[in-house]
VMD Tcl script that builds the backbone (N, CA, C; Angstrom):
set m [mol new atoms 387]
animate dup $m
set s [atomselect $m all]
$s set {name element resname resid chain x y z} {
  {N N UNK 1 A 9.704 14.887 -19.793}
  {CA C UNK 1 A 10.420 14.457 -20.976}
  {C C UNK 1 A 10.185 12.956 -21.153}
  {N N UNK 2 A 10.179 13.132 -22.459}
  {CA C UNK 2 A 9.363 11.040 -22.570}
  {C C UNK 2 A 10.249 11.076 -24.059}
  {N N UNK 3 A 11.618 9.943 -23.316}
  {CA C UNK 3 A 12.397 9.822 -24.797}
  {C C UNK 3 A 13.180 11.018 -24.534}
  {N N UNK 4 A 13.019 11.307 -25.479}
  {CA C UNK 4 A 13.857 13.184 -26.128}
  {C C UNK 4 A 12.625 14.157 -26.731}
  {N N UNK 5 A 11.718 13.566 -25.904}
  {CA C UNK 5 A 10.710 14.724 -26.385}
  {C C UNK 5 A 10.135 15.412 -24.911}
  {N N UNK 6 A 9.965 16.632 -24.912}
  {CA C UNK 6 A 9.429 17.427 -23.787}
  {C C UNK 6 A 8.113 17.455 -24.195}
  {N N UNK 7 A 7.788 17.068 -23.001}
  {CA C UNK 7 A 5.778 17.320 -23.215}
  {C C UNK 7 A 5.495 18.624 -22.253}
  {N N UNK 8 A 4.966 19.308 -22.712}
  {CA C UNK 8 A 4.100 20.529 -21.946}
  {C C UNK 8 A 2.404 20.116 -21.631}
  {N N UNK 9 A 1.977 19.916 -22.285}
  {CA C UNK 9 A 0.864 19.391 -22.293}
  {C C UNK 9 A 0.399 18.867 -21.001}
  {N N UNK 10 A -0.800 18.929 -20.325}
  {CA C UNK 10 A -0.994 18.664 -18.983}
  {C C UNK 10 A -1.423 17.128 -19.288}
  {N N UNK 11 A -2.333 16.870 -19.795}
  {CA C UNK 11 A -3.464 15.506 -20.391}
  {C C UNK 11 A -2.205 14.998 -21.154}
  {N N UNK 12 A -1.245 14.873 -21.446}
  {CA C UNK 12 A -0.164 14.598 -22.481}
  {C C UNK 12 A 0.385 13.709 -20.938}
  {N N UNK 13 A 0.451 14.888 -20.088}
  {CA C UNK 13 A 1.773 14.158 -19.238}
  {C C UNK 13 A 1.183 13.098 -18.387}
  {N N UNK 14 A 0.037 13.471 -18.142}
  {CA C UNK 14 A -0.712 12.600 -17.333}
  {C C UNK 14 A -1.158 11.229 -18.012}
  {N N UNK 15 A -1.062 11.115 -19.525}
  {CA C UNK 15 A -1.137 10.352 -19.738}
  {C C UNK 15 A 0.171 9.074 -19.681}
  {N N UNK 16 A 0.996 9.690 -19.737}
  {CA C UNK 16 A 2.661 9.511 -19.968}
  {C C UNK 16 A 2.646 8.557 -18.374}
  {N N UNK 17 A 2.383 9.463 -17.464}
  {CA C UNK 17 A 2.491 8.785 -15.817}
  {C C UNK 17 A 1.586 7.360 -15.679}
  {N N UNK 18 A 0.546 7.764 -16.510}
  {CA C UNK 18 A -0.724 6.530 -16.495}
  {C C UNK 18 A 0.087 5.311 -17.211}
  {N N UNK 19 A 0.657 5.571 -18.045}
  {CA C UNK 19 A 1.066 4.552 -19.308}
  {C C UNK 19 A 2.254 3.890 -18.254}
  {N N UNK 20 A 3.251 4.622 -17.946}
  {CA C UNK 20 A 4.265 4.385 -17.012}
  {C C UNK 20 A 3.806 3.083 -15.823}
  {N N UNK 21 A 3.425 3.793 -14.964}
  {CA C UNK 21 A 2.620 3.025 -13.973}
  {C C UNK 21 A 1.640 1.941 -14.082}
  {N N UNK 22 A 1.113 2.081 -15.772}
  {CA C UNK 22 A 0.326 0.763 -15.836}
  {C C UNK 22 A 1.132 -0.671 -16.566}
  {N N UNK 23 A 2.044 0.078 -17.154}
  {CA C UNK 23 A 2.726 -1.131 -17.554}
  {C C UNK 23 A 3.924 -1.806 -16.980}
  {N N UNK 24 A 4.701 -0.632 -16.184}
  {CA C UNK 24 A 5.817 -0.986 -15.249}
  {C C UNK 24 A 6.025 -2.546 -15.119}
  {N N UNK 25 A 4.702 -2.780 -13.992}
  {CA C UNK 25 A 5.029 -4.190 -13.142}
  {C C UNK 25 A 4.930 -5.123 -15.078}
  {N N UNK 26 A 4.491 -5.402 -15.947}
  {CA C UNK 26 A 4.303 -6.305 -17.050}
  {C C UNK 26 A 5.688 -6.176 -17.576}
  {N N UNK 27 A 6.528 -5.355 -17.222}
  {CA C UNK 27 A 7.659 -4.819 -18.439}
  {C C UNK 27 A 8.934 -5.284 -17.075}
  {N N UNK 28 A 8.898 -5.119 -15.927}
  {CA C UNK 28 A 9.548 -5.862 -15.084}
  {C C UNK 28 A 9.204 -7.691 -14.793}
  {N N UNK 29 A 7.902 -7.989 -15.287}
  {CA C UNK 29 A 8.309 -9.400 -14.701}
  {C C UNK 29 A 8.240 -10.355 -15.718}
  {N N UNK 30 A 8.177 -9.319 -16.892}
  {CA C UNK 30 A 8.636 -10.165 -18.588}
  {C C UNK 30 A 10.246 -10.048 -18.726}
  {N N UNK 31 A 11.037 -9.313 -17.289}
  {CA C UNK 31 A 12.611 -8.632 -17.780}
  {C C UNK 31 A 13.159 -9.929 -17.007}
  {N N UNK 32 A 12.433 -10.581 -16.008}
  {CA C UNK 32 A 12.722 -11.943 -15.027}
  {C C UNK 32 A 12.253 -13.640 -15.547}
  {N N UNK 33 A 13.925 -13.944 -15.834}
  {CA C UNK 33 A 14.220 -15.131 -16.639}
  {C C UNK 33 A 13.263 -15.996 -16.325}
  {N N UNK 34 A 12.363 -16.846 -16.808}
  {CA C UNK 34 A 11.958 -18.198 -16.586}
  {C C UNK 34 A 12.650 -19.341 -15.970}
  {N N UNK 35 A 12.098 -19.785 -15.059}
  {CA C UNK 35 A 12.938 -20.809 -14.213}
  {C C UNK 35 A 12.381 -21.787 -13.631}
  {N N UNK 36 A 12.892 -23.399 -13.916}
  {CA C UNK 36 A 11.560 -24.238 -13.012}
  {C C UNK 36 A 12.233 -24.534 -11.280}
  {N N UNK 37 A 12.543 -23.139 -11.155}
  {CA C UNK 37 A 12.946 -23.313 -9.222}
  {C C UNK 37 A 11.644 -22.929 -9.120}
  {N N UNK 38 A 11.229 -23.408 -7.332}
  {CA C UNK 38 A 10.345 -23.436 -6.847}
  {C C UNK 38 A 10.499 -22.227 -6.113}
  {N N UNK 39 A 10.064 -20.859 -5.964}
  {CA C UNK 39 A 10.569 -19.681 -5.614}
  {C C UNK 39 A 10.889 -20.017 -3.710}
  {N N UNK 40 A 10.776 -21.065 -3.267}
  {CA C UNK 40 A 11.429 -21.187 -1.662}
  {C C UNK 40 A 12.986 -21.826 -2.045}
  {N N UNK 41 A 12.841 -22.524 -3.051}
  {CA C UNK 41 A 14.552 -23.217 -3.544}
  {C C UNK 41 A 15.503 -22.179 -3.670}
  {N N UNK 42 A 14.742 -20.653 -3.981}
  {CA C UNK 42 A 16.348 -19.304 -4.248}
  {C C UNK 42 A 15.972 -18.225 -2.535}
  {N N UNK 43 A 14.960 -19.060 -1.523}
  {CA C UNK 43 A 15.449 -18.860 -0.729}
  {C C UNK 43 A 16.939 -19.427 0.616}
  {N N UNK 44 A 17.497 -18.328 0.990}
  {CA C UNK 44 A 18.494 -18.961 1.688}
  {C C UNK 44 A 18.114 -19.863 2.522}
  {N N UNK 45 A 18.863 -20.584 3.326}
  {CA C UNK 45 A 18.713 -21.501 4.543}
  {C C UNK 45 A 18.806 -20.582 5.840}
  {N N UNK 46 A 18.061 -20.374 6.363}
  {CA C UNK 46 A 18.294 -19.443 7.858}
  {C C UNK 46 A 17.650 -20.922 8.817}
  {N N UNK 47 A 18.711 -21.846 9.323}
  {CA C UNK 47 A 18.457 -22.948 10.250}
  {C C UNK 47 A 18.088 -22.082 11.782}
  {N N UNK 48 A 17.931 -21.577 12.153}
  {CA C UNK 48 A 17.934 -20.707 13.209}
  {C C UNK 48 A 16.696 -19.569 13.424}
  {N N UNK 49 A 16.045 -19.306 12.325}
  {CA C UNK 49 A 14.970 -18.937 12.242}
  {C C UNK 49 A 13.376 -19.262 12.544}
  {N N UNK 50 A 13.338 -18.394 13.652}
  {CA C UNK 50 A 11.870 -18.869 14.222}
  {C C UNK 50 A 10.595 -18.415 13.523}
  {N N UNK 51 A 9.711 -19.357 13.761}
  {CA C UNK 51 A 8.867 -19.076 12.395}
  {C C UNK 51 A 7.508 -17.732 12.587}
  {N N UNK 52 A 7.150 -17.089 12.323}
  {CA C UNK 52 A 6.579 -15.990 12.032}
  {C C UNK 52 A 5.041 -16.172 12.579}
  {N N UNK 53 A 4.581 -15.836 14.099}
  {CA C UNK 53 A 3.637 -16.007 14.585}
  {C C UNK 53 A 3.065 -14.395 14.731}
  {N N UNK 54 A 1.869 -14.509 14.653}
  {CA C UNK 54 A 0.898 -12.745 14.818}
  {C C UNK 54 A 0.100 -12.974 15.481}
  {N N UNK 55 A 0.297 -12.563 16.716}
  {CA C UNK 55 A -0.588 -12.219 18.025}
  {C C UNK 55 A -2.139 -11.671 17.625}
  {N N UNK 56 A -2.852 -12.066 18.837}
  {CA C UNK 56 A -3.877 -11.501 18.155}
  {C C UNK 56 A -3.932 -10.061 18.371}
  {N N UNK 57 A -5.217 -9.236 17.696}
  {CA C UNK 57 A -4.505 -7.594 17.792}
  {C C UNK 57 A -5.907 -7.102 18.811}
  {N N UNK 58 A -5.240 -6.448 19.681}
  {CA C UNK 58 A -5.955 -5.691 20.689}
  {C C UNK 58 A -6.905 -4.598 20.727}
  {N N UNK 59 A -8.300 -4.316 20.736}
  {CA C UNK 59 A -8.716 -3.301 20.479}
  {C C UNK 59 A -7.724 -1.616 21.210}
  {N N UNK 60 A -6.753 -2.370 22.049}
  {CA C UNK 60 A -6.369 -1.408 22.753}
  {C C UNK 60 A -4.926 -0.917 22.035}
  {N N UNK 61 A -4.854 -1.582 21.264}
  {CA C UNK 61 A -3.323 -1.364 20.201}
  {C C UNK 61 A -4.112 -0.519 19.162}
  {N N UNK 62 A -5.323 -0.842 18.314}
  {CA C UNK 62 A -6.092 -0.305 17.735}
  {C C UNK 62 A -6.530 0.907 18.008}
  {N N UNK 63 A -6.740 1.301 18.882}
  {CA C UNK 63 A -7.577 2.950 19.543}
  {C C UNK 63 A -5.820 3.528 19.700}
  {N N UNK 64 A -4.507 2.346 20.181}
  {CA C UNK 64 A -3.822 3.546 20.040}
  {C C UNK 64 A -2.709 4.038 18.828}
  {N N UNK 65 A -3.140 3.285 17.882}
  {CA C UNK 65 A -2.762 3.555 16.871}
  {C C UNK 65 A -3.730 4.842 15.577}
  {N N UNK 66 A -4.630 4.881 16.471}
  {CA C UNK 66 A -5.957 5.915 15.648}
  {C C UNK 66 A -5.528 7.054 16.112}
  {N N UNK 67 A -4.709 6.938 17.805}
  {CA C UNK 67 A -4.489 8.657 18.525}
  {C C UNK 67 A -3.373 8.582 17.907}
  {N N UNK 68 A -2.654 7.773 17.459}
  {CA C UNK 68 A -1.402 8.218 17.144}
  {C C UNK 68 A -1.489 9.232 15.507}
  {N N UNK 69 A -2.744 8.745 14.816}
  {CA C UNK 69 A -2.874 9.842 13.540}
  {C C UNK 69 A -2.790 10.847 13.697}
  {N N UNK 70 A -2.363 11.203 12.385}
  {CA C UNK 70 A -2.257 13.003 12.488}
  {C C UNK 70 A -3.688 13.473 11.823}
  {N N UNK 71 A -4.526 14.400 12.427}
  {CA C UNK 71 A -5.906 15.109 12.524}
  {C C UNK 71 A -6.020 15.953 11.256}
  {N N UNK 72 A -6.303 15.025 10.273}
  {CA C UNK 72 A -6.425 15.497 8.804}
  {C C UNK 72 A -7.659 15.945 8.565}
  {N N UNK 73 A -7.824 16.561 8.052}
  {CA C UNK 73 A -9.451 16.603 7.112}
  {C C UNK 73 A -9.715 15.857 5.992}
  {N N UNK 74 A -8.429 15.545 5.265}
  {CA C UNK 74 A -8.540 14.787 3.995}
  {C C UNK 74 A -8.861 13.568 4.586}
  {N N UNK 75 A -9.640 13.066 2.955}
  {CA C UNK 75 A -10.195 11.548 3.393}
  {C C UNK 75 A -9.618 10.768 2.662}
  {N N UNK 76 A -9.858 9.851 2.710}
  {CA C UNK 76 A -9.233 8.606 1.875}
  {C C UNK 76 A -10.433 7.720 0.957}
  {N N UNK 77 A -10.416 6.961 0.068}
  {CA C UNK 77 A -11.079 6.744 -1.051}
  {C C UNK 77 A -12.776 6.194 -0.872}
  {N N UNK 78 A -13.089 5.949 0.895}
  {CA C UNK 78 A -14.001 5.962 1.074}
  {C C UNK 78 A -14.859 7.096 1.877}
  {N N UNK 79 A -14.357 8.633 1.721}
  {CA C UNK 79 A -14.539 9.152 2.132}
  {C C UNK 79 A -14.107 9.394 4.003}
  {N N UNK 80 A -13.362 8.719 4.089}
  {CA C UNK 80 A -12.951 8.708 5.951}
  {C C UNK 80 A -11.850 9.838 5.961}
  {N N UNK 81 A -11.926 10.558 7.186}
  {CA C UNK 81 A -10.917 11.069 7.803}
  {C C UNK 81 A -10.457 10.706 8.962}
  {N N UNK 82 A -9.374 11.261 9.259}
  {CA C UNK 82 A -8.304 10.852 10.228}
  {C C UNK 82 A -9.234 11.509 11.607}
  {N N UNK 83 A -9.584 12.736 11.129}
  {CA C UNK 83 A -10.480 13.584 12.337}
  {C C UNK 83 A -11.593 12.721 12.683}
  {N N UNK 84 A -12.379 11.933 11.450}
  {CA C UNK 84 A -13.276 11.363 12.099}
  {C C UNK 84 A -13.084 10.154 12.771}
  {N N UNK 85 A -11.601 9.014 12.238}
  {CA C UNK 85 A -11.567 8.149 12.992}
  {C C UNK 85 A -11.401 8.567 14.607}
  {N N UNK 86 A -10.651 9.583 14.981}
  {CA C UNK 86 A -10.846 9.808 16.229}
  {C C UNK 86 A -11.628 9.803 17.107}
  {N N UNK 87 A -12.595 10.782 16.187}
  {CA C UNK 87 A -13.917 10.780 17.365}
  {C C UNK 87 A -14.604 9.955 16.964}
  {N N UNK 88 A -14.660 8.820 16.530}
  {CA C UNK 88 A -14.922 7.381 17.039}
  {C C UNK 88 A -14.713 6.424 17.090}
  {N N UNK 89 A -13.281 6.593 17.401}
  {CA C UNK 89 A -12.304 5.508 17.972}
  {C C UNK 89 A -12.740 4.605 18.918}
  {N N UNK 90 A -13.511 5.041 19.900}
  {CA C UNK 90 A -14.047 4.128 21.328}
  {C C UNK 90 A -15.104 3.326 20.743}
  {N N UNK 91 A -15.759 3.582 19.971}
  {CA C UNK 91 A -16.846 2.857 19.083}
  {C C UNK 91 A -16.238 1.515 18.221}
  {N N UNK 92 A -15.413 2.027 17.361}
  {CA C UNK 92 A -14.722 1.297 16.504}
  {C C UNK 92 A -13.961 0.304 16.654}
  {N N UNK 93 A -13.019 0.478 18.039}
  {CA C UNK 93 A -11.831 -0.225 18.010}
  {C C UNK 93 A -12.232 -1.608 18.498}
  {N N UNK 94 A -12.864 -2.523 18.689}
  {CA C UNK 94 A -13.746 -3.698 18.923}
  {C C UNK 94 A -13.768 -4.427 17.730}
  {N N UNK 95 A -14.817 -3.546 17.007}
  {CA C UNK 95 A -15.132 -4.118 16.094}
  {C C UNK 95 A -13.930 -4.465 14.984}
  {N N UNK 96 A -13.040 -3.374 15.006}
  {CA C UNK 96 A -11.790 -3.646 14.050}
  {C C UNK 96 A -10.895 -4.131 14.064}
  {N N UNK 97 A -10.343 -4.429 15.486}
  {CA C UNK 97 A -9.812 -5.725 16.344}
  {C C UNK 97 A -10.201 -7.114 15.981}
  {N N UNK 98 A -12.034 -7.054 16.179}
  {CA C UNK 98 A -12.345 -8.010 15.434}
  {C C UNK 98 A -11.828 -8.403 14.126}
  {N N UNK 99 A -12.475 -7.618 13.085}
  {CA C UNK 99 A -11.886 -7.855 11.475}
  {C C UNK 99 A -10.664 -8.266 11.453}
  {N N UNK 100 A -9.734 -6.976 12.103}
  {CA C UNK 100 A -8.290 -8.036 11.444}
  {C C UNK 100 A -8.139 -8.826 12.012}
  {N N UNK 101 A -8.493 -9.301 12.972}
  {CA C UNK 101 A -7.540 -10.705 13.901}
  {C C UNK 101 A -8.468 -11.475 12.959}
  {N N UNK 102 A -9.720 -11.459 12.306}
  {CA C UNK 102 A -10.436 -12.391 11.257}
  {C C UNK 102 A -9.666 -12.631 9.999}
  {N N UNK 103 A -9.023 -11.687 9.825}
  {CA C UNK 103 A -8.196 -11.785 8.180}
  {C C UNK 103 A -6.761 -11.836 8.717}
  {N N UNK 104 A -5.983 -12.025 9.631}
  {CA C UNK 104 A -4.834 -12.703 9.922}
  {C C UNK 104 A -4.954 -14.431 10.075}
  {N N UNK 105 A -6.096 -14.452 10.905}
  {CA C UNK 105 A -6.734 -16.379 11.301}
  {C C UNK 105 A -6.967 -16.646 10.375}
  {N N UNK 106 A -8.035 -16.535 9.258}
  {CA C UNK 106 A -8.357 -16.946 7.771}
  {C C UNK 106 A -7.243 -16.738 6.527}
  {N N UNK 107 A -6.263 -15.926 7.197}
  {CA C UNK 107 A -5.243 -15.720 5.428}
  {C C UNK 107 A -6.316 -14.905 4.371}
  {N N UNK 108 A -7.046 -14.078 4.725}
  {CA C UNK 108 A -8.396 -13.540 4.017}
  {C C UNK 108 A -7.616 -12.092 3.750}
  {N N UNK 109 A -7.322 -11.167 3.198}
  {CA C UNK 109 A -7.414 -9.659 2.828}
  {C C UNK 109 A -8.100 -9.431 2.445}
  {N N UNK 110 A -9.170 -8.014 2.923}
  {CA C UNK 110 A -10.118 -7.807 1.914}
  {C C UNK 110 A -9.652 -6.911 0.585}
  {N N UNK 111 A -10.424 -7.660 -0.136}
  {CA C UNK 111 A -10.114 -6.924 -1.870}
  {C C UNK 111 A -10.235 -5.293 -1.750}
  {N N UNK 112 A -11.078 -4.672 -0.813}
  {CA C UNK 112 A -11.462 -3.385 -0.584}
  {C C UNK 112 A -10.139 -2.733 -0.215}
  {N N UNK 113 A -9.391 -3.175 0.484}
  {CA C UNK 113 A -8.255 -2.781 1.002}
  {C C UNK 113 A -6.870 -3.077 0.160}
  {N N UNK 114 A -7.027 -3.608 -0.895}
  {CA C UNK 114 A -6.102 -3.946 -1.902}
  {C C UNK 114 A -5.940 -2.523 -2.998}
  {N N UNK 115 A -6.968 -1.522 -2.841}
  {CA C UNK 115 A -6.527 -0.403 -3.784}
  {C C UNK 115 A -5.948 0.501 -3.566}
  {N N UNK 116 A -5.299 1.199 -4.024}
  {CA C UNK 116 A -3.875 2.334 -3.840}
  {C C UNK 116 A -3.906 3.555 -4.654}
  {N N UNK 117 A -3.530 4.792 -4.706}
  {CA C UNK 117 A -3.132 5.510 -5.197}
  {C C UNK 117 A -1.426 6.441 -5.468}
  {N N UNK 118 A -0.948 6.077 -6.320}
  {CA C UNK 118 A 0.094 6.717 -6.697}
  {C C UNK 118 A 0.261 8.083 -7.179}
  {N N UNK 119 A 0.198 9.468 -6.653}
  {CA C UNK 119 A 0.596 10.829 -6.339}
  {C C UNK 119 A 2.135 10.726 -6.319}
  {N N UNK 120 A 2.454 11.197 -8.079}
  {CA C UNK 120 A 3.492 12.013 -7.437}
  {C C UNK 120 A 3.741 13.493 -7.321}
  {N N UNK 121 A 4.555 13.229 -6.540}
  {CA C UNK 121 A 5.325 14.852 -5.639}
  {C C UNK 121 A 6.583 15.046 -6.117}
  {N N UNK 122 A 6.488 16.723 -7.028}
  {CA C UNK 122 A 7.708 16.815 -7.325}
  {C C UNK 122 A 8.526 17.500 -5.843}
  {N N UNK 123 A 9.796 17.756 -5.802}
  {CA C UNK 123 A 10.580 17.216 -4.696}
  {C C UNK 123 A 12.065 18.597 -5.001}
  {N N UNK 124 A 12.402 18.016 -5.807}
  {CA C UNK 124 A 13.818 19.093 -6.073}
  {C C UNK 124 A 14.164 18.938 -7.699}
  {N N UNK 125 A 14.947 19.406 -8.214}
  {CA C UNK 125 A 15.302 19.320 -9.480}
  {C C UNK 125 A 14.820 19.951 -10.883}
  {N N UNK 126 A 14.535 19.372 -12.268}
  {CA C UNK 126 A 14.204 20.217 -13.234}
  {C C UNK 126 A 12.913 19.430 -13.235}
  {N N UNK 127 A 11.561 20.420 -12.820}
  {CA C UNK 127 A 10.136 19.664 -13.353}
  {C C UNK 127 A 9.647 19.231 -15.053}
  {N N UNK 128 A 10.725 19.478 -15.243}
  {CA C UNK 128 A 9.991 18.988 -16.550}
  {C C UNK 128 A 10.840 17.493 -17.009}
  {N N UNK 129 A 11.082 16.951 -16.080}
  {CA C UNK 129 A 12.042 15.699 -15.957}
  {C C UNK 129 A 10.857 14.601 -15.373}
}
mol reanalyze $m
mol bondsrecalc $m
mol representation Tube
mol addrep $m
């Protein structure tokens, strides 16, 4: 339902979710007043707060965070699975240890890793809501 109108339409609704999701964040941060605070000035004072250090990361935290996946077949947007990171986890976890402890030291994210997909799952209630 969009408004007071029910869409049946499959390409209708999907467009409806697209439109939703693409404009959301523009329609929330046009709804947030203009202000010349410096966005740390509307943070609180925490005098007691120790400041936020990241260890470097272990190939051995890495391999055990790969067993800890659950053994999917599905892949993810570059074609990877969970099954395959496993079986080559002992290969990998070095090198990927490497990378991130490179993009925690540099303040670097890669742009590759900045894309997402939003699936939704209906759940309980009236689907045509």
């Amino acid at each position: 339902m969009v408004g007071s109108q029910i869409i049946t339409d499959q390409g209708q609704m999907a467009e409806c979710f697209n439109d939703f999701f693409v404009n959301i964040g523009t329609k929330i941060s046009e709804s947030v007043p203009i202000t010349s605070k410096k966005p740390e000035d509307l943070m609180p004072n925490y005098p007691n707060l120790n400041p936020l250090e990241l260890n470097d990361i272990s190939p051995i935290l890495i391999c055990d965070i790969i067993k800890s996946l659950q053994s999917k077949g599905s892949m993810d947007s570059d074609g990877i699975s969970s099954k395959l990171l496993k079986s080559i986890k002992n290969e990998i976890c070095t090198p990927l240890a490497h990378i991130f402890n490179l993009s925690v030291n540099q303040g670097i994210f890669p742009k590759k890793l900045k894309k997402f997909r939003t699936v939704p799952i209906f759940k309980s209630g009236d689907h045509t809501l």
